[in-house]
N, C-alpha and C positions, 0 to 999 in steps of 0.2 A: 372654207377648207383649203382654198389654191393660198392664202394669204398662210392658214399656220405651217402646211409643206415649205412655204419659202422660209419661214423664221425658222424650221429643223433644219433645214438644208444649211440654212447661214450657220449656224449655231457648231452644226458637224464640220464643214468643211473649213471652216475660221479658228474653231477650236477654241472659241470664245466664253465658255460658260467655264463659270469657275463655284465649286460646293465645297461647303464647311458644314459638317455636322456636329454639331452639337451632343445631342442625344438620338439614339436607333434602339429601339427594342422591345420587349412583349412584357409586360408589368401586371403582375393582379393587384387590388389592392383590396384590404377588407374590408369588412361593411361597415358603415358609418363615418370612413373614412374622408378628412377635409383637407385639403391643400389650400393654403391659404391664398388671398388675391395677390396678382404678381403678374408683371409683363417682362418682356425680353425682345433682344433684337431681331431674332430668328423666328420664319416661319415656321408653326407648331400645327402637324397633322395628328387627329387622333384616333382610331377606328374601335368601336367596341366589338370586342367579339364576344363577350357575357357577359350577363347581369344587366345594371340600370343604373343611371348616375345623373346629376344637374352640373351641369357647368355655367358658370356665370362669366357673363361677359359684359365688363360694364355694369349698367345697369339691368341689363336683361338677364331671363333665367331660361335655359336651353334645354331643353330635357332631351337623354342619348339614351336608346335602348340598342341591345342587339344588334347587329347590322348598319346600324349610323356612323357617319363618320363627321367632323366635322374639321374646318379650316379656318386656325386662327391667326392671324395676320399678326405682323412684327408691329408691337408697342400697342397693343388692345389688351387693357387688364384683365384679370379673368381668373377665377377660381373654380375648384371642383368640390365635388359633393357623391358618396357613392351609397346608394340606396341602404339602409340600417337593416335589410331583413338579408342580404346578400352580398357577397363580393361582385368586384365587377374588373374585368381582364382588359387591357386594352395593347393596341399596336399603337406604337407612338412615334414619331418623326420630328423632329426641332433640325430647322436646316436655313440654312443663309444660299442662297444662288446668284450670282453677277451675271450677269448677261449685260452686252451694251444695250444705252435707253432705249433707243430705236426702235431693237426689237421686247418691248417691254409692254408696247400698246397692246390692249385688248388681252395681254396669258392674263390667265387663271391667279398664279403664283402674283401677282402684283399687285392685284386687283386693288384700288383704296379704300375699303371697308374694314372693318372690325374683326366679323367672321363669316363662315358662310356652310350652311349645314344642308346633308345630304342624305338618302338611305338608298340599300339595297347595291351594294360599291364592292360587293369582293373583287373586282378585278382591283382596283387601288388597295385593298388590303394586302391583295398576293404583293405588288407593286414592295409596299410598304415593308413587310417579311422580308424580299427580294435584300431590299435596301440594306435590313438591320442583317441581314447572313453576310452580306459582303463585307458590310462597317467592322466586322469583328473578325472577317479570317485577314492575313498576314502572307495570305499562299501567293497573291496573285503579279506581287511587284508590279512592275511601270503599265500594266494593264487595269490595275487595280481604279486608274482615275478614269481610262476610256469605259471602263464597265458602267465605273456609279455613272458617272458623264450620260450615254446609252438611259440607263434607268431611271434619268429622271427627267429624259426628254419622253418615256415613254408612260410616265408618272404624270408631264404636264398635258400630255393627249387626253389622257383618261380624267383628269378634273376638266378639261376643259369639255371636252364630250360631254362630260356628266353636267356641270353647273349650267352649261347651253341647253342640254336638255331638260334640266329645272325651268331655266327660266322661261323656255317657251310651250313648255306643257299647260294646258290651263286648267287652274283651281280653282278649289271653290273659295276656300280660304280664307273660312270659318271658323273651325278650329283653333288656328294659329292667329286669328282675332281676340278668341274667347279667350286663350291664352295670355296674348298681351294685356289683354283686360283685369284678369287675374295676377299676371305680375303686378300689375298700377295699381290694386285696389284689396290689396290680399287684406291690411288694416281693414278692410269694412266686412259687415257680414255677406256672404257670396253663395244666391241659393240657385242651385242649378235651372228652375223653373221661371226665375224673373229672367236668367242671363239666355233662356230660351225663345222665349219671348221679345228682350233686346236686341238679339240675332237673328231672328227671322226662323228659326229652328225648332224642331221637338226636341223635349229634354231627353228622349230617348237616343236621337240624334248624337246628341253632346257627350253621352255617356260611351253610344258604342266608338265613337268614332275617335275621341280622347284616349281611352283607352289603347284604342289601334295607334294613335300617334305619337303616345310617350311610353305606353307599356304599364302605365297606372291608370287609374280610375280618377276622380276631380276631386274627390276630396283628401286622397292620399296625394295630389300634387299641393292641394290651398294650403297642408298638414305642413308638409315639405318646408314651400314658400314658410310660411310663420315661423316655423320653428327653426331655420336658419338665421331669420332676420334677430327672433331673439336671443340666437344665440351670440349675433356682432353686437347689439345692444348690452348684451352682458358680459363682455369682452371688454371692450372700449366705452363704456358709461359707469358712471354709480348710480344709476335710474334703480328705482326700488322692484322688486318682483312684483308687486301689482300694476305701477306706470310701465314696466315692459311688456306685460300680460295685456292689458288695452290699449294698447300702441304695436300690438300683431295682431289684434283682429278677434282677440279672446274677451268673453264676456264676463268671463272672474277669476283671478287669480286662480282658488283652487283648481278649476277645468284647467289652467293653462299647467300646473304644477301638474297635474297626474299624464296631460298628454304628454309634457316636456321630460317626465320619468319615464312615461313605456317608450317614448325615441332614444332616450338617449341611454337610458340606466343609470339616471342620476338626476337629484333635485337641481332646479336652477343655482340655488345657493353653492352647489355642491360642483357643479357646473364653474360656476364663475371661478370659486377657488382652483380646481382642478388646472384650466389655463393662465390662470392668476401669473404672469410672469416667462410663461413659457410659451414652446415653439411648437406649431402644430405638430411638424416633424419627426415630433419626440415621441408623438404616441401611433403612428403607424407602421405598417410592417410591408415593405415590398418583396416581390419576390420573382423575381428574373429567372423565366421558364430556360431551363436549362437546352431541350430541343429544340428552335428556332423554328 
């Protein structure tokens, strides 16, 4: 604690931090809605405040409900995904911070990982809000940089607070096994009672507790996982609808076509045409919460 009071004290009285934002603001998007893979130079915060979505990072698949928030680091690729039965709301933050190297050891903000995900964080969402009301008023002239300045020294307390408190809480961390398991191996068949047994767990176990940590149940996440993977495969391949059908995990074409219509509202074929050329872009609707 004595080490981060000295790097805010440097920080204020050196007048040494310098912010660029990017993007500040409160976003819903619809359901089904995909943002495609994409990185940037800027650190990207994201807080769900409704609904359910996956975000990928990399090769991993993230699962965000309500209340999570998650920090994704400059030049980590990563796309979104928002649950097909609901919209999903988010506060969002893209921001670049200079600070000399020196004091760069050990924040939060720097950390060299990919991404770093969190729940149960409203004080960093109020944070976040705080942020995107300032980015947008014009009121406050040459105060306008000591403010944001202030807000996101007190922005880097609360990630740091919180991800120290992650990391020395101890888990079980189980779940988030079975999960990466489930990323790695979605192509195979995945039955909850062998991966119970793999894990040292009841299947009863896996069910409540999965549940509690994405907001879905396991087979509405394995659903997920597959039908996104065929959805890049029908994107960027001419693979036939049966070689992408058992090459996600499906054991016949027809089963793959009737789940792949009730997620999406449209056949695979229908599917591929429909992006045929185009930008994901084009088919979603944002919508910038007017009250902040």
């Amino acid at each position: 604690m004595k080490e981060i009071r000295e790097k805010i004290a440097q920080i204020i009285t050196e007048d040494c931090m310098k912010v660029e934002i990017r993007n500040a603001g409160i976003f819903r998007f619809v359901s089904s809605y995909r943002f495609n893979k994409h990185n940037h130079r800027e650190t990207e915060i994201v807080y769900i405040k409704s609904g359910h979505c996956i975000m990928g990072v990399s090769e991993k698949y993230v699962p965000l409900r309500e209340g999570d928030c998650i920090i994704l680091y400059k030049g980590a690729p990563h796309w979104f995904l928002v649950d097909k039965k609901d919209s999903c709301q988010i506060a969002q933050l893209e921001f670049c911070v200079e600070v000399p190297e020196e004091l760069k050891e050990g924040a939060e903000l720097f950390r060299p990982v990919q991404f770093r995900k969190f729940s149960d964080c409203e004080s960093v969402k109020d944070l976040i809000e705080s942020i995107c009301r300032l980015h947008r008023t014009e009121k406050l002239g040459k105060y306008k940089d000591l403010q944001m300045s202030l807000l996101f020294i007190q922005l880097f307390i609360e990630l740091t607070a919180k991800l120290e408190e992650q990391d020395s809480r101890e888990r079980n961390g189980k779940i988030e096994e079975i999960i990466n398991y489930m990323n790695e191996n979605y192509d195979n068949d995945i039955c909850i009672e062998d991966l119970a047994e793999q894990f040292g767990v009841s299947s009863r176990y896996i069910r409540k507790c999965f549940k509690k940590e994405t907001g879905i149940n396991c087979s509405q996440y394995i659903t997920s996982l597959r039908i996104e993977k065929a959805k890049e495969m029908l994107w960027s391949s001419e693979k036939s609808v049966t070689e992408v059908a058992l090459m996600t995990g499906f054991n016949s074409s027809q089963y793959f076509c009737r789940v792949f219509q009730h997620q999406t509202g449209k056949t695979p074929l229908e599917y591929r045409n429909l992006w045929k050329g185009k930008k994901a872009e084009e088919h979603y609707a944002i919508e910038l919460e007017e009250d902040m």
